[in-house]
C-alpha positions as CSV (number, residue, x, y, z in Angstrom):
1,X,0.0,0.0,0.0
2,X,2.0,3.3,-0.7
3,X,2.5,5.8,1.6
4,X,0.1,8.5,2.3
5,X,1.2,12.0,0.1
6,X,2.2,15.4,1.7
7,X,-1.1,18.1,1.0
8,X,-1.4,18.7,-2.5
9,X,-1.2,22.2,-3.5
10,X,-4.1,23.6,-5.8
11,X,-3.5,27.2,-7.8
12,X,-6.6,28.6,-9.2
13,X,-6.8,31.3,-11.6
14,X,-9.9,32.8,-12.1
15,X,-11.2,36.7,-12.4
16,X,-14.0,36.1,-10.2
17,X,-13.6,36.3,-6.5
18,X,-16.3,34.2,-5.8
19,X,-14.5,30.8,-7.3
20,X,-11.6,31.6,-5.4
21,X,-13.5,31.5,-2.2
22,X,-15.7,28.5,-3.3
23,X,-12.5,26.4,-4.2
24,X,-10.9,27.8,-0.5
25,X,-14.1,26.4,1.5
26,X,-14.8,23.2,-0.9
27,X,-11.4,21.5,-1.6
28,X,-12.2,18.1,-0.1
29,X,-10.3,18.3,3.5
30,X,-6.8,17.9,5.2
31,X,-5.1,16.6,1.6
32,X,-5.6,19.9,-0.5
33,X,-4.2,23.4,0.4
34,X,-4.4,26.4,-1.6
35,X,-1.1,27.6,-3.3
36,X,-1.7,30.6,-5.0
37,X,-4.3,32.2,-7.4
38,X,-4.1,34.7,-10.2
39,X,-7.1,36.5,-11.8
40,X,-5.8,36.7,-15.0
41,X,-4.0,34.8,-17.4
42,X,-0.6,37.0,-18.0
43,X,-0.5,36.8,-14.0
44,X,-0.9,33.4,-13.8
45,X,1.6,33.0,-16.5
46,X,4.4,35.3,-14.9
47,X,3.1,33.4,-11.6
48,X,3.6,29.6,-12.4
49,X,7.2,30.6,-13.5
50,X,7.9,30.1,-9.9
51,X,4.8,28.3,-8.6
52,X,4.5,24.6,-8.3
53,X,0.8,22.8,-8.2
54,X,-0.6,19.5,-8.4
55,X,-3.8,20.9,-9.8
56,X,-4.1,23.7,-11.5
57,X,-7.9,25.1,-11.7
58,X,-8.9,27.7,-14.7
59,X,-12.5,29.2,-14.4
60,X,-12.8,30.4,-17.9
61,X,-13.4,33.0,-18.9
62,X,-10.7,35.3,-17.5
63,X,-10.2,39.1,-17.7
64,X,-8.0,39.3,-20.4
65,X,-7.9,36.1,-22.3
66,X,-10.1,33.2,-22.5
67,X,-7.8,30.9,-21.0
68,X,-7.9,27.7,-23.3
69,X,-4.2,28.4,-24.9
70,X,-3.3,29.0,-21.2
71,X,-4.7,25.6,-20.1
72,X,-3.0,24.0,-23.0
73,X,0.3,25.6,-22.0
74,X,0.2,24.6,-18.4
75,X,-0.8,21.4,-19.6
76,X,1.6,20.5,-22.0
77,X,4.6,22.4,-19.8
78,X,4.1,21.2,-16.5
79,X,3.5,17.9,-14.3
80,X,0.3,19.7,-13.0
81,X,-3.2,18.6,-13.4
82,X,-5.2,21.3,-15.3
83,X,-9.0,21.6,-14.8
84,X,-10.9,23.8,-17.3
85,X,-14.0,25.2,-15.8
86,X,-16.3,26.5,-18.1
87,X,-20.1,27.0,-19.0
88,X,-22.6,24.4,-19.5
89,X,-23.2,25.5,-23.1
90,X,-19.8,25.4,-24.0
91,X,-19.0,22.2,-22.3
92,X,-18.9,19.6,-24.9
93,X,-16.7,22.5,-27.7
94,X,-14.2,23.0,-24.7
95,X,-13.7,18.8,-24.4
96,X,-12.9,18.6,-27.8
97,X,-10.7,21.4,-27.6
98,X,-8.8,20.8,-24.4
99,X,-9.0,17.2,-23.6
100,X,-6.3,16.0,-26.5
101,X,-4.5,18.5,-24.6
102,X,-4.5,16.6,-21.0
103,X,-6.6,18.8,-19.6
104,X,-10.2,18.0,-18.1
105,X,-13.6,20.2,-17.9
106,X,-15.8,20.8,-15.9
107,X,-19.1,22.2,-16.7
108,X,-20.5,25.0,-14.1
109,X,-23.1,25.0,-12.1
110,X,-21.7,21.9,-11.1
111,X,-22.3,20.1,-8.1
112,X,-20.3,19.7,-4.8
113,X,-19.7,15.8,-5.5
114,X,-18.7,16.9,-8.9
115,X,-16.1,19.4,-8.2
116,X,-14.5,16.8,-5.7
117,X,-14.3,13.6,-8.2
118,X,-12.5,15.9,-10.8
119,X,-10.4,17.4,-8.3
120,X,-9.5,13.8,-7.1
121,X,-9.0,12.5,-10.6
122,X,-6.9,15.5,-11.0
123,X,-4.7,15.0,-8.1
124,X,-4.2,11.0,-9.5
125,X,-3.2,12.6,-12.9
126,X,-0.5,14.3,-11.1
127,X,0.9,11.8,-8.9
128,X,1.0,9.4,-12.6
129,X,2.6,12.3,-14.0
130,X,5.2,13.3,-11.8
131,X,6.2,9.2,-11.4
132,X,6.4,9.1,-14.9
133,X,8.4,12.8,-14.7
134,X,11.3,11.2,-12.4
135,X,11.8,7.9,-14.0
136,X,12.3,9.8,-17.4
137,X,14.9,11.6,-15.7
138,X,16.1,8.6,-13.8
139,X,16.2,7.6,-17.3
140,X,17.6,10.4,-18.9
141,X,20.9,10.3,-16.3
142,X,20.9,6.1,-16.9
143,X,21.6,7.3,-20.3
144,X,23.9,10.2,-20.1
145,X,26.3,7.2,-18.1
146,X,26.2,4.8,-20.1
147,X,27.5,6.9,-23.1
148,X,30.0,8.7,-21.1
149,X,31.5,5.6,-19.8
150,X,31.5,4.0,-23.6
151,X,33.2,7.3,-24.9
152,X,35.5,6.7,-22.6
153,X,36.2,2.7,-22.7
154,X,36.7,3.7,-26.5
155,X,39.3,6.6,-25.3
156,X,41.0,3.7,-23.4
157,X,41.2,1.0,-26.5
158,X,41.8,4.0,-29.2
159,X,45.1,5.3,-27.2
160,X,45.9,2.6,-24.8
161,X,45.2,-0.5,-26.9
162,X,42.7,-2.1,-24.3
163,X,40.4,-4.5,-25.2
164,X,36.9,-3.4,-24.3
165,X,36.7,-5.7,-20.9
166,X,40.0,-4.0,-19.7
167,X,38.5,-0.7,-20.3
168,X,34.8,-1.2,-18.8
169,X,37.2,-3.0,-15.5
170,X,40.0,-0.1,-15.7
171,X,36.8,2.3,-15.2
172,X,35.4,0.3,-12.5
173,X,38.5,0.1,-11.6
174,X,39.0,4.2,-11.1
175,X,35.8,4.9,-9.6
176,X,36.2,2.5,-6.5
177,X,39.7,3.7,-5.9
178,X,38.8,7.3,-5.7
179,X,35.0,6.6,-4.0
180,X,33.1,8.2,-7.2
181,X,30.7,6.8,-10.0
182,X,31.7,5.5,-12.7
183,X,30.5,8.4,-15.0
184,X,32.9,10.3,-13.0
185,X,36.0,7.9,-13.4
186,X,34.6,7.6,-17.3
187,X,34.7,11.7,-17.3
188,X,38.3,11.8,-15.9
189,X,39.3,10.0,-18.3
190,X,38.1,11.5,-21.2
191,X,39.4,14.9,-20.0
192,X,43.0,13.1,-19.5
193,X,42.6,12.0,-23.5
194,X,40.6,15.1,-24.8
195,X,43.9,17.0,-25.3
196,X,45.3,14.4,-27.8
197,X,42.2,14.3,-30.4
């Protein structure tokens, strides 16, 4: 069974004060905590810069945009869950528009059982996305070794005639000696051999 998650911060941007205050006394208790709001979209963009949500919640339409290119962006650019509120009417248009996107609507009026399923499902999207977020980078650094330490076992055989074994076990070899990873020991020697290339 995992482990119970910290609060999970909510941002809402909306140009009416009233959603702010309904998503501040609604948010289903003790696991959500307002993080921040904006009531507009160019301060929610200069905002997010240095804001981090799991869900963000856009009650469309703002002041000075409608807010659907800002969904998409938030969508697209961060790990956060992005909720598109919007009217009843234009409920189904703004699925079709924002859901490719990753981001899910919800029409207003809505009810209070309502607001806290997609708020939950929200939340779920972000934990999925930020998992998914650190093994890609987990990923990402796997792969950034592994070619560093193969640049460097072919440093080894191209100017020191090893056979690909003695390199991989010279490099092993280096980073237990001197306590350091073996991208390390790989870098070290690629800096030793960079000069004669």
């Amino acid at each position: 069974m995992p482990a119970k998650l910290e609060q999970k911060r909510v941002f809402v941007i909306s140009s009416n004060e009233n959603f702010h205050r309904y998503v501040r006394d609604n948010l289903p208790d003790g696991d959500y905590i307002i993080a921040g709001g904006a009531v507009s979209c160019t301060e929610a963009r200069q905002k997010m810069m240095d804001e981090s949500a799991a869900v963000i919640l856009i009650n469309m339409p703002l002041n000075d945009e409608c807010g659907t290119e800002l969904a998409g962006d938030l969508a697209e650019n961060t790990c956060s869950a992005v909720i598109a509120v919007v009217k009843n009417e234009q409920e189904t248009e703004m699925r079709q528009a924002l859901e490719p996107c990753g981001v899910l609507v919800l029409g207003r009026p809505f009810a209070h059982a309502a607001f806290h399923q997609v708020v939950y499902d929200a939340a779920a999207s972000f934990a999925r996305l930020s998992a998914m977020s650190m093994e890609n980078q987990r990923l990402q650094i796997k792969l950034l070794d592994l070619r560093t330490v193969n640049r460097a076992k072919y440093a080894l055989m191209q100017y020191l005639g090893m056979t690909e074994e003695q390199a991989h076990k010279y490099i092993e070899q280096q980073a237990m000696n001197m306590r350091i990873s073996k991208r390390a020991a790989a870098e070290n020697v690629l800096k030793t051999y960079s000069d004669k290339r």
